[in-house]
N, CA and C atoms as a LAMMPS dump frame, in Angstrom:
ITEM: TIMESTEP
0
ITEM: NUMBER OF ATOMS
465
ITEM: BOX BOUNDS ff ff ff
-5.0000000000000000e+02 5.0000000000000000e+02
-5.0000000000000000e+02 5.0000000000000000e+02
-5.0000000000000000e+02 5.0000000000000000e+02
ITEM: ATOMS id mol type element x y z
1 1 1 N 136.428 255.576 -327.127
2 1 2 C 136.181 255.905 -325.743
3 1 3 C 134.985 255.105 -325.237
4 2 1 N 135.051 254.53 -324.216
5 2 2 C 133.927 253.565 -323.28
6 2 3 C 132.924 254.932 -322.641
7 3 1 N 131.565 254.424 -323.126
8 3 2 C 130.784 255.233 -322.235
9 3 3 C 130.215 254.84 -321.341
10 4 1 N 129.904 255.158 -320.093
11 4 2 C 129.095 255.045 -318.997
12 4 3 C 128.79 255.393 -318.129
13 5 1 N 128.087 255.283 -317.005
14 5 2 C 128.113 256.128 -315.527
15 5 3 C 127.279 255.339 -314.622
16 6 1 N 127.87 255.544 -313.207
17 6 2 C 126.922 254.746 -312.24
18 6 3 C 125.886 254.222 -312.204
19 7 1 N 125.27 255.26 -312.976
20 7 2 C 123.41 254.717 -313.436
21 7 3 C 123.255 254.085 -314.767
22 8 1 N 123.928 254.341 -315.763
23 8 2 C 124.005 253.474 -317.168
24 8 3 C 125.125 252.372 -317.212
25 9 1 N 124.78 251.934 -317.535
26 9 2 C 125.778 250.195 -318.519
27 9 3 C 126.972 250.668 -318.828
28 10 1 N 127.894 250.364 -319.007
29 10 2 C 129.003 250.504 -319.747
30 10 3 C 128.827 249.971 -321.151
31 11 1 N 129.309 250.833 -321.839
32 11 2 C 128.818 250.57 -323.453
33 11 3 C 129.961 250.748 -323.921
34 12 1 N 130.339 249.531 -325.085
35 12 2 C 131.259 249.904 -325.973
36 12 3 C 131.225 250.16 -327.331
37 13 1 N 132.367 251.102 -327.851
38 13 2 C 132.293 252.068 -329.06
39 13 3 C 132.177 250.415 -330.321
40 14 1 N 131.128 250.695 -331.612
41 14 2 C 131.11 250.238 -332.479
42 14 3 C 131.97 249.655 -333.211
43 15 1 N 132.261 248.573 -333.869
44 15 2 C 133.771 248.225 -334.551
45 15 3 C 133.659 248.949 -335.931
46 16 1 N 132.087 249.395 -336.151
47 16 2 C 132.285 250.155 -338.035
48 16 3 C 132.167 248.83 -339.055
49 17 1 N 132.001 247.322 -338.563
50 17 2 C 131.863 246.234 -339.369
51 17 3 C 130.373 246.1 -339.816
52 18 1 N 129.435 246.509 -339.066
53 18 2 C 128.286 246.04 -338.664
54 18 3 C 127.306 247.204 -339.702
55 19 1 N 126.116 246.692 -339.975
56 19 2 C 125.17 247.55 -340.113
57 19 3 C 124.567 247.97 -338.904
58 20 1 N 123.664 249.202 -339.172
59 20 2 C 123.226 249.929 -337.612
60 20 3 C 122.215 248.224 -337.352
61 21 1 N 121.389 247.849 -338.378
62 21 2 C 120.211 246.607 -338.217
63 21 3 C 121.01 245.465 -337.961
64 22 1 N 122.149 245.192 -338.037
65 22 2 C 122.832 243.972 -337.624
66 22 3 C 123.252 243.844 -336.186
67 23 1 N 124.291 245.625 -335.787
68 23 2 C 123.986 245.763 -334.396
69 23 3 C 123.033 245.836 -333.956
70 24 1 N 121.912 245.937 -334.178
71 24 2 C 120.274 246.038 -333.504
72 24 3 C 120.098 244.426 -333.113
73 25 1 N 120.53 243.682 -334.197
74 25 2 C 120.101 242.061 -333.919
75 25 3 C 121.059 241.797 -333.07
76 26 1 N 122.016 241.684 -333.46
77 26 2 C 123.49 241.615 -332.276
78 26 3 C 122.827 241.281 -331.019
79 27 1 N 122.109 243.189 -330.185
80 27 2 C 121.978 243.457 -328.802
81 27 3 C 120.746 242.795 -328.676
82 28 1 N 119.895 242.546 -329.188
83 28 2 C 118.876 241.721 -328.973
84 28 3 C 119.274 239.968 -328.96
85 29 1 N 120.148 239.692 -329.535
86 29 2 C 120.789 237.9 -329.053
87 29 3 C 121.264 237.857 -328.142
88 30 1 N 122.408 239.029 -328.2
89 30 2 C 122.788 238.829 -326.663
90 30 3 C 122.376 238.617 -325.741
91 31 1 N 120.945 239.395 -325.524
92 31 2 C 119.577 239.92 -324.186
93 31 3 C 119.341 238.369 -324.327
94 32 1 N 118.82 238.074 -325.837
95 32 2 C 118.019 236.613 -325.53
96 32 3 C 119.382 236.091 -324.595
97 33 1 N 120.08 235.457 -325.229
98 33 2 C 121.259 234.557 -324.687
99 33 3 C 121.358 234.521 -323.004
100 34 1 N 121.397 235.673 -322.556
101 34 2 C 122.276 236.094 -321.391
102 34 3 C 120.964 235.7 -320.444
103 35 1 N 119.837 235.981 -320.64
104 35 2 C 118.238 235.358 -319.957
105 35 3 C 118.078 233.858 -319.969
106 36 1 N 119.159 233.24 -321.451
107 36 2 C 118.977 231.522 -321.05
108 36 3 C 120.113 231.126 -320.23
109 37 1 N 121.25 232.264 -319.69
110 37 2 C 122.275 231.819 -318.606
111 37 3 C 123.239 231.582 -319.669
112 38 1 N 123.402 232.33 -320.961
113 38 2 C 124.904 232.122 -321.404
114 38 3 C 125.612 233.281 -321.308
115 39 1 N 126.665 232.713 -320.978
116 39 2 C 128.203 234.006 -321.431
117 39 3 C 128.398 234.036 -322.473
118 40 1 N 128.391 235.411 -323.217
119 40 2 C 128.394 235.648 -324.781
120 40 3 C 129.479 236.674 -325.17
121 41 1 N 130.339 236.158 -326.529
122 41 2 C 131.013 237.186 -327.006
123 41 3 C 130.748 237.323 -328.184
124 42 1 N 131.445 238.343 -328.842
125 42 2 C 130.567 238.679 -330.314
126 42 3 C 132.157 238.89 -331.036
127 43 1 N 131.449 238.134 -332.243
128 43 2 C 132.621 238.522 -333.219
129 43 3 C 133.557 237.319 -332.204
130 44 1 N 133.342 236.472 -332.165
131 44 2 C 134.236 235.194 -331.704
132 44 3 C 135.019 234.408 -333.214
133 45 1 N 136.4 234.309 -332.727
134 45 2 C 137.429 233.836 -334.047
135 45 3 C 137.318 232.405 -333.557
136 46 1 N 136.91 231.331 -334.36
137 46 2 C 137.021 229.809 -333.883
138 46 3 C 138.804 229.306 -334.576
139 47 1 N 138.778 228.383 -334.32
140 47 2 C 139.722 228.067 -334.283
141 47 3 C 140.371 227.434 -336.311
142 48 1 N 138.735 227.465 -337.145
143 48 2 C 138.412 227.195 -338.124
144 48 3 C 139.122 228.889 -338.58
145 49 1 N 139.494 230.015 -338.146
146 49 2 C 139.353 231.044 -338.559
147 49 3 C 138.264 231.786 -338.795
148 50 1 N 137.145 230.99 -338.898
149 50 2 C 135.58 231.618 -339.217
150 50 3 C 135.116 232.222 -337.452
151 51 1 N 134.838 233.773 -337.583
152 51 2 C 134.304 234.745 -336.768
153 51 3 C 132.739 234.389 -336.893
154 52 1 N 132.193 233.538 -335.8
155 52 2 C 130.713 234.035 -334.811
156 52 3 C 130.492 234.815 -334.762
157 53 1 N 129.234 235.648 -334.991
158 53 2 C 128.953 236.489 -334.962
159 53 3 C 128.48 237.026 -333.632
160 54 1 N 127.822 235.958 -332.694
161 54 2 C 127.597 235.459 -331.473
162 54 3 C 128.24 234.151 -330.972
163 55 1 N 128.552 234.217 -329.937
164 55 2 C 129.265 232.864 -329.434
165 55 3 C 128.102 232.913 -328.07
166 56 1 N 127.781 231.901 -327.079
167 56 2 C 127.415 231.811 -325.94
168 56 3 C 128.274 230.297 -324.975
169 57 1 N 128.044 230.301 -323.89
170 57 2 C 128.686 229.01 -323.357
171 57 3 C 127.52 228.966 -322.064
172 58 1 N 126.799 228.207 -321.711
173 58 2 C 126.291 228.28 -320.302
174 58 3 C 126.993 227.172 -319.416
175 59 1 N 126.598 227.191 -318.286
176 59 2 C 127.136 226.939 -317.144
177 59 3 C 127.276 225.327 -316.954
178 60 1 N 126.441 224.296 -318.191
179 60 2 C 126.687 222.917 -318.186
180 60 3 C 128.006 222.781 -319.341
181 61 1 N 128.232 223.943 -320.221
182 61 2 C 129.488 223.913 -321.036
183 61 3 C 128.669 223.761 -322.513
184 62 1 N 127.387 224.188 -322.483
185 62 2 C 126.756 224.024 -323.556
186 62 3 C 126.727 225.3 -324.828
187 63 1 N 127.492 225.104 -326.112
188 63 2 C 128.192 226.032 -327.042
189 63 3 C 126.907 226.464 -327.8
190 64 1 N 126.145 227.466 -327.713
191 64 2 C 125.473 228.281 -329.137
192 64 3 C 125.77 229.304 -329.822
193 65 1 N 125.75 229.131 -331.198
194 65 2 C 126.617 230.009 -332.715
195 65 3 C 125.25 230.926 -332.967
196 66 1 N 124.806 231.933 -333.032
197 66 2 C 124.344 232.467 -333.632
198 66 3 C 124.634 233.259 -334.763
199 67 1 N 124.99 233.356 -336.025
200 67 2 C 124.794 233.971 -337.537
201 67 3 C 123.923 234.843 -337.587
202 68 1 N 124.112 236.57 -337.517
203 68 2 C 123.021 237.556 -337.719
204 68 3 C 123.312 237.675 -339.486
205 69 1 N 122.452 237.759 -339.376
206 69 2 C 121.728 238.02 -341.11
207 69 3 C 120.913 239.645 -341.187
208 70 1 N 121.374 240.444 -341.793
209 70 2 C 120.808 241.813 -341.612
210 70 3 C 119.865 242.145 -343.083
211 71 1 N 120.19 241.072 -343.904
212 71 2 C 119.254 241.525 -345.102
213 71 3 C 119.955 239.912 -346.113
214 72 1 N 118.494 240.093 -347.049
215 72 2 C 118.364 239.149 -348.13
216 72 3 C 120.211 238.837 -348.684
217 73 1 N 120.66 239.697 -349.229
218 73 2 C 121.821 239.961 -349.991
219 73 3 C 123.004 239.538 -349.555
220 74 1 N 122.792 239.336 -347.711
221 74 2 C 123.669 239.4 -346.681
222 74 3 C 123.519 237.649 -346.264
223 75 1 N 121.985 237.259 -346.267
224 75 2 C 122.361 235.732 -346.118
225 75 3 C 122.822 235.315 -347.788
226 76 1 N 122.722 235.51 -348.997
227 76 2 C 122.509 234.975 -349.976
228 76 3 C 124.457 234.784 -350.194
229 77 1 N 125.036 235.861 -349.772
230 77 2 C 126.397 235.752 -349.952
231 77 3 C 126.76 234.956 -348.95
232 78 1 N 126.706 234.406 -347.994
233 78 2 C 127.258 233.684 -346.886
234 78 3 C 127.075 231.99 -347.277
235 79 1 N 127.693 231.327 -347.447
236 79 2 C 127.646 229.801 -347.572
237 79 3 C 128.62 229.178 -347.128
238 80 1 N 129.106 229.97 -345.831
239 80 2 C 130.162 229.077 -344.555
240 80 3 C 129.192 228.857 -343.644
241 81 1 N 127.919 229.279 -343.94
242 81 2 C 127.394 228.877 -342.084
243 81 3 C 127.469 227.535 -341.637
244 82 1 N 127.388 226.584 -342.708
245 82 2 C 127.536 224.93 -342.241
246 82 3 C 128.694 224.443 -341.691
247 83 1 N 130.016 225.47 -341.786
248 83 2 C 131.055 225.068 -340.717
249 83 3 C 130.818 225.363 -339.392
250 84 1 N 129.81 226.075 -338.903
251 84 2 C 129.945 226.545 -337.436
252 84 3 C 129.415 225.384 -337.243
253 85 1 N 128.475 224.506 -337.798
254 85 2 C 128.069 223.425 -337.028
255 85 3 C 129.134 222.437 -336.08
256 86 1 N 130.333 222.457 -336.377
257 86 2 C 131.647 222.01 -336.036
258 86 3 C 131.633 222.69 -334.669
259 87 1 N 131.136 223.391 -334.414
260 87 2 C 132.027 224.123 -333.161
261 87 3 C 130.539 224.564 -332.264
262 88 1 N 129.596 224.546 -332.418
263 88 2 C 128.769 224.516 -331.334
264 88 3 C 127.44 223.279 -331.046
265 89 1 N 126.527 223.146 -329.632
266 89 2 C 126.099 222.283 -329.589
267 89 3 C 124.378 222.898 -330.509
268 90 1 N 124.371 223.942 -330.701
269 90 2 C 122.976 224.541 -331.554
270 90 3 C 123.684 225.808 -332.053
271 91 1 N 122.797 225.58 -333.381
272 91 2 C 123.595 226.641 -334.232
273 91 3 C 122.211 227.795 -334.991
274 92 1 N 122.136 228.871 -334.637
275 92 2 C 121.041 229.565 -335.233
276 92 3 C 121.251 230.536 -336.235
277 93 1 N 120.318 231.177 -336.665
278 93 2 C 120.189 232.321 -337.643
279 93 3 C 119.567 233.021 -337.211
280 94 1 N 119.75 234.425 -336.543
281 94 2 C 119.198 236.023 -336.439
282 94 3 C 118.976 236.84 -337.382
283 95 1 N 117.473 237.209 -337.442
284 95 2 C 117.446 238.283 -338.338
285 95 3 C 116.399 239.503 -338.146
286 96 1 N 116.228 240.043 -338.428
287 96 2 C 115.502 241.414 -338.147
288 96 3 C 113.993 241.418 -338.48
289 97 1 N 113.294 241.558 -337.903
290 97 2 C 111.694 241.221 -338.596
291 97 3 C 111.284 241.654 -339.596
292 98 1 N 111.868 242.521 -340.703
293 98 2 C 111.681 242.928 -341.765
294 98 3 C 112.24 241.946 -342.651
295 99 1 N 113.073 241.082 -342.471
296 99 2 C 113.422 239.415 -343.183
297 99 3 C 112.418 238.875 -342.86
298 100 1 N 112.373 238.316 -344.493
299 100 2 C 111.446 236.813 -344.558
300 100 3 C 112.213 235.879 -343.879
301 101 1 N 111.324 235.477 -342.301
302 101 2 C 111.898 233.989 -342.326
303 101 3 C 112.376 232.615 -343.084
304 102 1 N 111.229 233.048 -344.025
305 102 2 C 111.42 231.722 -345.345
306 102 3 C 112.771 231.349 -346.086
307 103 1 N 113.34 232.462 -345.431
308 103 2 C 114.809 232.211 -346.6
309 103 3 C 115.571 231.024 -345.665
310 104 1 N 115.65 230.956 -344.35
311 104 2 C 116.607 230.299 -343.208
312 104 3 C 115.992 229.555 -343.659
313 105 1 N 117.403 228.435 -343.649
314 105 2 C 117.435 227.068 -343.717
315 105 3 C 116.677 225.903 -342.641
316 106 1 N 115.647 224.978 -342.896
317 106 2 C 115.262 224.352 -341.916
318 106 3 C 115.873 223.896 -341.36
319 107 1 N 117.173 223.578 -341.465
320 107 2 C 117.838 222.707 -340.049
321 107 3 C 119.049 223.338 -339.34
322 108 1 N 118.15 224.949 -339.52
323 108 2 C 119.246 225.988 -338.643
324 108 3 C 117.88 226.522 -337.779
325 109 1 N 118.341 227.129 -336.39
326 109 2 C 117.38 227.592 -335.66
327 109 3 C 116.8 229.202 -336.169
328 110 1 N 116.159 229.343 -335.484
329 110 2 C 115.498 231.377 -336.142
330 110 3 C 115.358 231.712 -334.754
331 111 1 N 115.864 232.829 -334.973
332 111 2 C 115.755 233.683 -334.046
333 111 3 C 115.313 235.17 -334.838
334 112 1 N 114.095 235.626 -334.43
335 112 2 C 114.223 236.855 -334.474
336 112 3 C 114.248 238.254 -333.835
337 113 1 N 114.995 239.011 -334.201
338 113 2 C 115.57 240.307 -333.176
339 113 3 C 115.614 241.533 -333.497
340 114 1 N 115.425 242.365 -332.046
341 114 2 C 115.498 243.79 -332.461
342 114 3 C 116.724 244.414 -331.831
343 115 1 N 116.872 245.609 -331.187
344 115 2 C 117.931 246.366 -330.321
345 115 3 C 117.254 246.021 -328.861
346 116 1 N 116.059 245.549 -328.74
347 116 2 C 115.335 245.181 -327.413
348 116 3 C 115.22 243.713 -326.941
349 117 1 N 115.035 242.763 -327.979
350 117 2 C 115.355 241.382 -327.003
351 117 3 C 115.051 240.938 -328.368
352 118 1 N 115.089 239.296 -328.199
353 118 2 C 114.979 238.23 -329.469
354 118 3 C 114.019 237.153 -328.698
355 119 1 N 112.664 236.476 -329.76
356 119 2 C 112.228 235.736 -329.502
357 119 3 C 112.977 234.234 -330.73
358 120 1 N 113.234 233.409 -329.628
359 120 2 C 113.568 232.324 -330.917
360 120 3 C 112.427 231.245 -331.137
361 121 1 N 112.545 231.396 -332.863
362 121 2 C 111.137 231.115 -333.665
363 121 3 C 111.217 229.665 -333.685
364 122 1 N 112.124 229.207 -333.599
365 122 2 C 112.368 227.919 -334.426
366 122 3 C 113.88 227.6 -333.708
367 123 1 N 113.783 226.199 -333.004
368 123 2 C 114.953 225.57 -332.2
369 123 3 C 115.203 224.504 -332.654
370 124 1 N 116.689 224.095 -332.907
371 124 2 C 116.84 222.543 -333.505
372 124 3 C 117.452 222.006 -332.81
373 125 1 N 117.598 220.912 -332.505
374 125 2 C 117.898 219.452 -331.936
375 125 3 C 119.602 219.863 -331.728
376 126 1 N 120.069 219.668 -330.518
377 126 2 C 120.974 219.517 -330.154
378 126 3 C 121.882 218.483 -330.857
379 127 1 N 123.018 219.477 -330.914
380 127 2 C 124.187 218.34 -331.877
381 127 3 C 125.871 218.732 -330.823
382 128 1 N 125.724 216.97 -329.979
383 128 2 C 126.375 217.527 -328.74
384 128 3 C 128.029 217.875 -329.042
385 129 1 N 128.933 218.617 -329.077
386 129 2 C 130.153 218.829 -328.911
387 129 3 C 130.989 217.086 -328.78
388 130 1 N 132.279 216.857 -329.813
389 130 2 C 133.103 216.184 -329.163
390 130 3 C 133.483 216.294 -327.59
391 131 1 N 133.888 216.135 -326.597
392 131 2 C 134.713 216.199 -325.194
393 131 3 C 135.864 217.287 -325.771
394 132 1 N 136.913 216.85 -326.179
395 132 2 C 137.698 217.672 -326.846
396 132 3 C 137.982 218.541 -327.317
397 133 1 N 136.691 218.996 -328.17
398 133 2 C 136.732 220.132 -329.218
399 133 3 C 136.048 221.519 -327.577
400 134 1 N 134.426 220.281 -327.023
401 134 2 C 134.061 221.266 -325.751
402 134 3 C 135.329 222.343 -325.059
403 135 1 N 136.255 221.432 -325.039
404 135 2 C 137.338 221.57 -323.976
405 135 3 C 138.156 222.891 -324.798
406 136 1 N 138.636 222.831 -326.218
407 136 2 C 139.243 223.466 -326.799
408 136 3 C 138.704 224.989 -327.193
409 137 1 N 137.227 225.113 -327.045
410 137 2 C 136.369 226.258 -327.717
411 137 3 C 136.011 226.651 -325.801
412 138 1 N 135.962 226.158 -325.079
413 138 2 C 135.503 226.642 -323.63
414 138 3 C 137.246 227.187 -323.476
415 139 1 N 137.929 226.711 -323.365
416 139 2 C 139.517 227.349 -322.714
417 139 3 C 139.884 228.635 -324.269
418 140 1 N 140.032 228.329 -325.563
419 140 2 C 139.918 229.693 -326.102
420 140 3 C 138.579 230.822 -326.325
421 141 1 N 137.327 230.347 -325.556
422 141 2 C 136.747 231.271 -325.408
423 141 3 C 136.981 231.988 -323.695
424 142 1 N 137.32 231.571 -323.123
425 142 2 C 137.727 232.304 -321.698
426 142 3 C 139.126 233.042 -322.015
427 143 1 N 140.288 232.454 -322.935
428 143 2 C 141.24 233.079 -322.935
429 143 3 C 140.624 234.572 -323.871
430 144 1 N 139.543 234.585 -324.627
431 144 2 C 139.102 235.883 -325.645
432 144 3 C 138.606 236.946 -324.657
433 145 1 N 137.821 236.511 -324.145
434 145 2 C 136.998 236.953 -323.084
435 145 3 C 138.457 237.698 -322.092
436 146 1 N 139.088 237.078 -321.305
437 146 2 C 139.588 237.996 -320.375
438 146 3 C 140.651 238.976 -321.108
439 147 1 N 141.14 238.438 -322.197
440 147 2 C 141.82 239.249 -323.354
441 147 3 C 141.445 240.57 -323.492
442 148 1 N 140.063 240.591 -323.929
443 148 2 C 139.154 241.674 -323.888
444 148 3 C 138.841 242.499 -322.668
445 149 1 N 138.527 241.63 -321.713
446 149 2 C 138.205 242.435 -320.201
447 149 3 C 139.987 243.085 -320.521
448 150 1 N 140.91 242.738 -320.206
449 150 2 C 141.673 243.273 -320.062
450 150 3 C 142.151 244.384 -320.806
451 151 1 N 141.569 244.342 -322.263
452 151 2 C 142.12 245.279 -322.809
453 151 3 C 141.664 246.533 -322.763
454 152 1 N 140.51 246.431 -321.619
455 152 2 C 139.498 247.61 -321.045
456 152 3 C 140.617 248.668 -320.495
457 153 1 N 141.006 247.371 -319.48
458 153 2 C 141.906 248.452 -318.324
459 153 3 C 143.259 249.118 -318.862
460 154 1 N 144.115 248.147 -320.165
461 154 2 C 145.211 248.354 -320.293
462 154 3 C 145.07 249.009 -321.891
463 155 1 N 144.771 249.262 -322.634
464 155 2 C 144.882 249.157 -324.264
465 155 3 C 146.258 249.192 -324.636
């Protein structure tokens, strides 16, 4: 069930994938994201099959991947993050301030986050999109996106 009311947000129910500290980082990328002017979805399927954890697109068509990391154990098992580099123009790592930064890789960005906003620690050098691929990840991220809006009204 969707909660909300005139005076609150519309909020949607949990998928049960997430730790409560992963959704905490989640709503805090998003906040960052949506303040640098991107449209963001979460849990984005690329076309690689590998799910974003964050996706963003802003308004020049510019793609950022964010990877939340909720604990040591949680980055140490993950060693796909070097495919998202394929599919966006900056690619970061979120994690909760109780992570050592030290573990993220230097030539991934840091972001760190709470359930209240994200400051990003560490930004890397733009790595610009093919034309093509831009074109292919902007038209199946709008087709996800209204997928979703829609499945508000209709389930």
């Amino acid at each position: 069930m969707l909660r909300g009311s005139p005076n609150q947000p519309l909020t949607l129910p949990l998928d049960g994938r997430q730790s409560e500290t992963a959704s905490a980082v989640q709503r805090g990328v998003t906040r960052l994201m949506r303040a640098h002017g991107f449209s963001v979805l979460t849990e984005f399927t690329l076309a690689s099959a590998r799910r974003a954890d964050v996706c963003g697109i802003n308004d020049a068509g510019m793609v950022w991947i964010v990877e939340i990391k909720s604990s040591l154990e949680d980055f140490r098992a993950d060693q796909k993050w070097p495919e998202y580099r394929d599919y966006c123009d900056r690619f970061s790592f979120a994690i909760p301030q109780s992570l050592d930064p030290a573990i993220i890789p230097p030539e991934a960005g840091l972001v760190i986050a709470d359930a209240y906003g994200a400051d990003i620690i560490r930004a890397t050098a733009d790595h610009p999109l093919h034309a093509s691929r831009r074109k292919a990840i902007t038209l199946l991220f709008a087709r996800v996106a209204a997928q979703r809006l829609q499945g508000l009204y209709d389930p």
